[in-house]
C-alpha positions in Angstrom: 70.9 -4.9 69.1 69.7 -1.7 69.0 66.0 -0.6 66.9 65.3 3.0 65.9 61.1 3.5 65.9 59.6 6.6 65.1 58.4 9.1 68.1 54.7 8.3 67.4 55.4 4.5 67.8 57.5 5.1 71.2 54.5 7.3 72.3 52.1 5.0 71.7 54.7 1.9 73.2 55.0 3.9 76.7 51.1 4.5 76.3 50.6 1.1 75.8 53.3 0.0 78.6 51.9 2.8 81.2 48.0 0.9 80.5 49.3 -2.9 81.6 51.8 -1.5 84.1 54.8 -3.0 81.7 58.1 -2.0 81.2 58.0 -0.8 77.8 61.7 -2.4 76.5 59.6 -5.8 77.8 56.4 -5.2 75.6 59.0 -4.6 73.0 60.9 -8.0 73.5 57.6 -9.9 73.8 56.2 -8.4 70.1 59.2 -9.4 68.9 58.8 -13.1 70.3 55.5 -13.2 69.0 56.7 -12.3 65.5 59.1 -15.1 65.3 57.1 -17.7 66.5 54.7 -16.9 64.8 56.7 -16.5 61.5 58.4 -19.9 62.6 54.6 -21.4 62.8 53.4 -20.0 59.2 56.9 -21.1 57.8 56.0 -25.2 58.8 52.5 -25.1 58.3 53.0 -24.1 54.7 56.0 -26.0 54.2 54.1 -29.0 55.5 50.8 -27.6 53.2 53.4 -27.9 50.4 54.6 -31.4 51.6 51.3 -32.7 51.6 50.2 -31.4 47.8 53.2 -33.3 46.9 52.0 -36.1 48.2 48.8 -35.7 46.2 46.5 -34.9 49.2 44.6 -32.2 48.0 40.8 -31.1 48.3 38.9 -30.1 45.8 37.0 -26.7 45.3 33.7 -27.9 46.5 35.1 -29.5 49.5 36.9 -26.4 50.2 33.3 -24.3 49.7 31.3 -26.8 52.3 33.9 -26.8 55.1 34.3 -22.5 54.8 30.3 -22.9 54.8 30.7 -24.5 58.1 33.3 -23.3 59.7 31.8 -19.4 58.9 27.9 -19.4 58.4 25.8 -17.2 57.2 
């Protein structure tokens, strides 16, 4: 497979590279790992988010409110 980037972005990929003595073609592979997974990850969670309004279990706003409240004070 082959991916075309602009200039700028291979500039600032050999920048990046040169910084954490990487290859750059290797920083390259492992953004593109992290992307997947990641997009993998987000896929299940709301499928499963999905799953369980289905299944009724929901929370209501309040609920919601407290445990944002609590999880970012302030």
């Amino acid at each position: 497979m082959e991916v075309r980037i602009t200039p700028d972005l291979e500039a600032k990929l050999a920048r990046l590279a040169t910084e954490r003595g990487r290859d750059p073609r290797a920083l390259v592979r492992e953004a593109i790992e992290r992307l997947v997974d990641y997009d993998e990850w987000f896929l299940r969670e709301v499928e499963a988010g999905l799953a369980a309004a289905d299944r009724g279990e929901l929370i209501d706003h309040q609920d919601i409110g407290k445990l944002i409240n609590r999880r970012y004070p302030g």
